[in-house]
N, C-alpha and C positions, 0 to 999 in steps of 0.2 A: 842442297840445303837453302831454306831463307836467311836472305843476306840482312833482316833484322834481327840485332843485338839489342838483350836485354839490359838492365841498369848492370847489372852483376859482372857483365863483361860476356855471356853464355849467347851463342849463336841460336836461332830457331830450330829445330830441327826436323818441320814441315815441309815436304817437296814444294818446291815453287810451281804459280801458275805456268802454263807455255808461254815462251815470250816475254816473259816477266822474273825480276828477281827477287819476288816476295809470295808469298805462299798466300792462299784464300782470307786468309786470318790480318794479313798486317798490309796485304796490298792497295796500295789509297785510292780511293772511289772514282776521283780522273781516270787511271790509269786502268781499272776493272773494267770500265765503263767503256771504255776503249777496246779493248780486248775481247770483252765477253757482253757485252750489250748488256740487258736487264736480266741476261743471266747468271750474271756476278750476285744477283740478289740471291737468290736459289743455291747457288755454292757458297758462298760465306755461311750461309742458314746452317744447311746441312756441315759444312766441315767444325761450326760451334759446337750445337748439338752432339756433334759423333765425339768431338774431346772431351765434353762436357761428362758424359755417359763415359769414359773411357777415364772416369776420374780426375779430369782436370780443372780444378776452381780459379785458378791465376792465370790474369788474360792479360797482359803487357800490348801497348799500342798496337791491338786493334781495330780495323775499321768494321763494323758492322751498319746494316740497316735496320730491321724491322726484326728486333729476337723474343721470341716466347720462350719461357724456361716455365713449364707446368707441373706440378706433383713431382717435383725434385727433392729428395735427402740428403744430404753426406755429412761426412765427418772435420770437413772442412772450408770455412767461409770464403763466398764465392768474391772476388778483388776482381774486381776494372781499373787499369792503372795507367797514366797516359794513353787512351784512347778515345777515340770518336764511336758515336752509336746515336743513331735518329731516333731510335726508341724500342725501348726494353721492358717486358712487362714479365714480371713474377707473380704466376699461378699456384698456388698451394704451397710454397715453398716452407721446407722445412731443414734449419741450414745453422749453423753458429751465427751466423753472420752475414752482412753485405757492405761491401766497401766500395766507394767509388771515388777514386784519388786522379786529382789533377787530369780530369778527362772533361771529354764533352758530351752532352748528352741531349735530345731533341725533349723525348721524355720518360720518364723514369717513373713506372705504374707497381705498385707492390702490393698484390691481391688477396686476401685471405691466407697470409702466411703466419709463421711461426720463425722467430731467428731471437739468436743473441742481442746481438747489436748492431747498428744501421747506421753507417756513415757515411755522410757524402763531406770530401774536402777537398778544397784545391780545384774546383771546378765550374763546370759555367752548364746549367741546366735552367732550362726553358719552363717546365712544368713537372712538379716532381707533387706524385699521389702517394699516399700510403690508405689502403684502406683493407678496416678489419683486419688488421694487424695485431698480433700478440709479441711481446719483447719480453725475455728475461732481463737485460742489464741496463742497454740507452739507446737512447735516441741520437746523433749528432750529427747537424748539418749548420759546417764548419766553414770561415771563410772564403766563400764563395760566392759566385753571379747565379743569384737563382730568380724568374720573373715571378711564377708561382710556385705556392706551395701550399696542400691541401695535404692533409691528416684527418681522415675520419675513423671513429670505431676500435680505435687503437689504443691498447691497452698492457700495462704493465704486469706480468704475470711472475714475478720474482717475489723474493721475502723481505724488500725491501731492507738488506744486512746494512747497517753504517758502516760507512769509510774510517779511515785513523781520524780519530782525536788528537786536535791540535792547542793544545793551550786550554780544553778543556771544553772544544768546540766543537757540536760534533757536523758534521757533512754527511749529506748520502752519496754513497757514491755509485748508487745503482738506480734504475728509474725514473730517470732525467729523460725528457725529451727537448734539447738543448739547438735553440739555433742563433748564430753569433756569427758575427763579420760581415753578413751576406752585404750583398749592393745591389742596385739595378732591379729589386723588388717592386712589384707592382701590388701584388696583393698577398696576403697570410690568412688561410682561413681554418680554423678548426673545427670541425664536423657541419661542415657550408654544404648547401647543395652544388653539385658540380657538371650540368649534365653533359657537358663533352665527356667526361670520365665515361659514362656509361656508351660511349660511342665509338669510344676508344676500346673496350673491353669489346663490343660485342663484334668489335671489325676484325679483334683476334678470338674471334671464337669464345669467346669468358661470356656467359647470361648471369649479370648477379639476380641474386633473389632479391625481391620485396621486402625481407623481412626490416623489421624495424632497427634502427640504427644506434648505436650502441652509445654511451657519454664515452669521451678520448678519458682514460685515467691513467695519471703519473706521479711517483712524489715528486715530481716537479717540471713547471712548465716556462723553461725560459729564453726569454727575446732580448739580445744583447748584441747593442754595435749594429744596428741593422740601420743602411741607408735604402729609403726608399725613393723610388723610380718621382722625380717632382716635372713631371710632363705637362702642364695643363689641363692635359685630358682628367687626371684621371686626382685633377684636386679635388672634386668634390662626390669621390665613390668612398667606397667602406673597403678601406687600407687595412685593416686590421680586426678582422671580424673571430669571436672565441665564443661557440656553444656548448654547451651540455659537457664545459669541460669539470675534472672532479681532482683536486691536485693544490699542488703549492704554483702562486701562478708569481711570477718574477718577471718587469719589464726594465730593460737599464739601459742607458745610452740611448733611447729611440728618438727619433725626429720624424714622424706619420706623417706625412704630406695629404693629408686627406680626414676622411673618421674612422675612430675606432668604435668597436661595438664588443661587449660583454654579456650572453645573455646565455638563462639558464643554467647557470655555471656553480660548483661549487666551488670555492675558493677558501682553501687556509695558508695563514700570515701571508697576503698578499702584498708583493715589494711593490712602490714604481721608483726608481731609481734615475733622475735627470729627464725625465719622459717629457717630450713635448708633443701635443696635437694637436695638430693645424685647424683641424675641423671638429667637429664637434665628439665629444665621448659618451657613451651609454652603456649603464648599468640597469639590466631591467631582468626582475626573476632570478637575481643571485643571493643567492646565502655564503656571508662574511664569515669565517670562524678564526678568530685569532685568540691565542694565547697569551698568560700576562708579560710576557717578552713582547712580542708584538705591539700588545698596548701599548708599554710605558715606551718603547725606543724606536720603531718605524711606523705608529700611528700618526706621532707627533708632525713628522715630515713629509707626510704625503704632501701638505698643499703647501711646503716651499718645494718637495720635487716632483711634482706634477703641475704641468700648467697646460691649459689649454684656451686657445685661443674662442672658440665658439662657445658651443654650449653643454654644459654636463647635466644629462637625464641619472635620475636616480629613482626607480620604479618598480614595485613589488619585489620589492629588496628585504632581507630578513639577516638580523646580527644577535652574534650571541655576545655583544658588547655594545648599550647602550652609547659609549665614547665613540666605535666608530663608525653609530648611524651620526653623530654627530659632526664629524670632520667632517664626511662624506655631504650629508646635505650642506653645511656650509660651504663647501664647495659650490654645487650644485648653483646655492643663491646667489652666492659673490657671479658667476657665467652669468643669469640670469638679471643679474641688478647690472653687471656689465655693459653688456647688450639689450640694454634698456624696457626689458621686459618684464614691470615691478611687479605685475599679476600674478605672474606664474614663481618670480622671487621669494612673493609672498606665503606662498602655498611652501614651499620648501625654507622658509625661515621659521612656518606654525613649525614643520617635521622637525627642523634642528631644536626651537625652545623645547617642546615634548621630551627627545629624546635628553638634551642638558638634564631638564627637571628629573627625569630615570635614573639617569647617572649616578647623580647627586644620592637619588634613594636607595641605590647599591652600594654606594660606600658601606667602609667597613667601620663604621660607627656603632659606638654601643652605650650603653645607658642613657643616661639624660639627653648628650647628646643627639643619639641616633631620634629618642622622642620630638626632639625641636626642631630636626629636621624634619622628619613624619609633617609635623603641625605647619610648618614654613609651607611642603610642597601641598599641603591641601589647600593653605590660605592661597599658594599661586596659581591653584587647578581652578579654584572658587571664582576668584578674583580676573586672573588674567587670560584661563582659557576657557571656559565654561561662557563668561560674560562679550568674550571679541574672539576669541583666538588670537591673543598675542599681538591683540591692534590689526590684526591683519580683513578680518570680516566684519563691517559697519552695520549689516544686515540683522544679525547676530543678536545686537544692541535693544534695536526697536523690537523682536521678535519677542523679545525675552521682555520687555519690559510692558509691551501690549497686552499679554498673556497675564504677565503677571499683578497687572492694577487692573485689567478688565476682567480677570477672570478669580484669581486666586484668594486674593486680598477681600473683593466683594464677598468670596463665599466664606471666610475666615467670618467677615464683621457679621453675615447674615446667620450663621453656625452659633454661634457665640453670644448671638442679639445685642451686642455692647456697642450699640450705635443709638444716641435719641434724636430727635429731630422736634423744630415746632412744631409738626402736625402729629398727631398721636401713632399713627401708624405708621410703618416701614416696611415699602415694599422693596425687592430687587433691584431694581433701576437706584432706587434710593441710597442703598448701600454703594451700588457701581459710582455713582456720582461722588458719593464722600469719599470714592476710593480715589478717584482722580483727582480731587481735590485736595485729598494728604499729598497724592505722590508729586505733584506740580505744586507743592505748599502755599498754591492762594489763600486756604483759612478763611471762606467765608463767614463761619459762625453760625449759621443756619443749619448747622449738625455738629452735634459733638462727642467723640467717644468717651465712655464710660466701664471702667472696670477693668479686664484685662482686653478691652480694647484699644486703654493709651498705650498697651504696650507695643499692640499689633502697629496703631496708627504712628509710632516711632519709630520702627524698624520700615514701614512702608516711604515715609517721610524719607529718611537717608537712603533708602534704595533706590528713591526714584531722584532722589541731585546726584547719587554715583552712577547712576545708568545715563540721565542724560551729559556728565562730565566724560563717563566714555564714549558715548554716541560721538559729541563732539569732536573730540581727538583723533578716534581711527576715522570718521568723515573727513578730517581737515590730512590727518597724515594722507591719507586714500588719492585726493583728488590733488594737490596740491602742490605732492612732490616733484 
């Protein structure tokens, strides 16, 4: 018998290798290596395989190298438990489960499967893939040394049941795809390209197809307690990369030594809880959907618990709450007024006023009220975005005002004929020039309106001292700050 003992106390009861007091299974790689040359590789294979198939899922400390488990079923989740394995790839599996507790692992590939639940804890892996994965229950990769970690195409297939209610709160407790504790992190990517994966599959025989790649979908996507790898090298890569993800996305405890990126993603009641980013964060082609809980109680907090040190992009982005386009681009601005780039701050201060001004017109206001509000945000659409964008566009100013004393105003006075002059006639030119001459209020007296053209020439008159009082302003705010 092998002379390894399980935790339980139970002896192996695998013949041992020749010469050796451990069986194919639990014999350490020195020691194979020594004995049977590179043909330790070939017997560990085979004596897996043959338990495997002879129904055994629980593998206690052993050493493996290089294992395929392809279009495997059973009744029971396959366990790796204090062990070593340089890398282990699941084909087609269809299984309760996979567990990989307190082992060591080179890399962990999990292909086109189907299982319960998926746990790595207690261990130290190098590269761990999951792709085109189906889950009934969770996700969990638990207190551990993992450098990477890639999820593509993977997807929650349960009823999504709630867990107990606690005080009237409720939890899911199924659906989660959960990673928490990890350290020594380099990179997190969710549906990234990855093409060493594809070179890794096809050196064990796996050709994935072409087809198009699926959004990761979970009730919930969370990154908690994760220290990541702060190398030099790899300050200024995308530590944090989440695509075409579709789910509750939750970040808590993080310190990203690097940038994080968000793109394509759907996201509801999105947490970030204590998040710090070193480098820069991007939101581009995501849709926000939060709930009135969300609103009133973790919207408020985003920008005391998220800070990021560079800069935050906020880009083809869509919310079904005008408040939390608004945090968001304030955000966005404050990074960008930060790091002194008031051009681009400016473009994302016009998004935040827009979105304030929405805000305002979705309240729940009624009567009078709700009407004076109406009349408010038209006077500020009229007045403060129509005429500058919010101070932000100087260009704006002149365009509008050019347009409108050389073009608009003339064909009003010429329409209307309430212009006379000393010469009997009035031609086009004639009116253009009285028109410039209300809107710059010189007042030569060499023309003067008549009829419902004092009215036109008063209303031209204050358009053109408020068009040049804003011209002035966002010119001077513009160049000067």
């Amino acid at each position: 018998m092998c002379e390894y003992t399980y935790e339980n106390g139970q002896r192996c009861r695998l013949k041992p290798i020749e010469g050796s007091a451990y069986c194919p299974l639990h014999i350490p790689y020195d020691e194979g290596e020594k004995l049977l040359g590179n043909e330790i590789k070939r017997v560990k294979e085979e004596t897996f395989l043959k338990r495997l198939k002879a129904g055994q899922t629980y593998f206690e400390g052993v050493y493996l190298y290089d294992v395929k488990i392809s279009d495997f079923k059973a009744e029971k989740p396959i366990v790796f438990k204090n062990s070593q394995i340089r890398t282990v790839l699941f084909d087609g599996l269809n299984v309760p489960g996979v567990t990989v507790y307190n082992s060591t692992v080179g890399r962990l590939v999990v292909f086109e499967s189907r299982m319960g639940t998926f746990t790595v804890h207690g261990s130290r892996v190098f590269g761990l893939n999951l792709l085109r994965v189906s889950f009934s229950n969770s996700v969990y990769i638990r207190n551990s040394s993992v450098r990477y970690v890639m999820i593509n195409s993977t997807e929650y297939t349960g009823k999504g049941e709630e867990g107990e209610r606690e005080y009237g709160e409720k939890r899911t407790a199924t659906g989660r795809i959960e990673l928490s504790g990890l350290n020594e992190v380099r990179r997190i990517g969710i549906n990234v390209r990855y093409p060493l994966l594809r070179k890794i599959l096809e050196e064990h025989g796996v050709k994935p197809s072409e087809s198009r790649e699926r959004a990761v979908k979970a009730t919930a996507l969370v990154l908690r307690d994760i220290d990541f790898d702060q190398s030099a090298r790899f300050k200024r890569q995308v530590r944090l990369s989440i695509r075409r993800f579709h789910g509750n996305l939750v970040l808590e405890n993080l310190n990203v030594f690097g940038h994080a990126e968000v793109l394509g993603s759907w996201l509801r009641n999105p947490e970030f809880v204590h998040t710090r980013v070193m480098g820069n964060l991007i939101f581009r082609k995501v849709s926000f959907h939060g709930d009135f809980a969300w609103n009133s109680t973790v919207l408020p907090n985003i920008p005391v618990e998220l800070s990021v040190e560079g800069f935050v992009e906020v880009e083809d982005c869509k919310f079904n709450s005008h408040r939390a386009a608004e945090v968001l681009y304030r955000l966005a601005r404050i990074s960008w007024e930060r790091n002194g780039d008031f051009e681009r701050a400016d473009r994302y201060y016009y998004l935040e006023m827009v979105a304030k001004r929405n805000s305002r017109l979705s309240g729940r206001r009624k009567g009078v009220k709700r009407l004076f509000m109406r009349m408010e945000s038209a006077f500020e659409w009229l007045f403060a975005d129509l005429t500058c964008k919010y101070g932000t566009d100087w260009k704006r100013p002149i365009l509008i005002w050019l347009g409108a004393v050389n073009v608009f105003f003339p064909v009003l006075f010429f329409l209307t004929k309430s212009v006379e002059g000393l010469s009997g006639s009035m031609g086009f030119l004639d009116y253009e020039y009285f028109s410039v001459v209300t809107a710059t209020t010189l007042g030569y007296g060499d023309y003067h309106p008549i009829g419902v053209g004092r009215v036109i020439a008063s209303v031209e008159a204050l358009f053109g001292m408020f068009m040049w009082a804003v011209f002035l302003t966002v010119f001077a705010r513009k160049y000067m700050r």
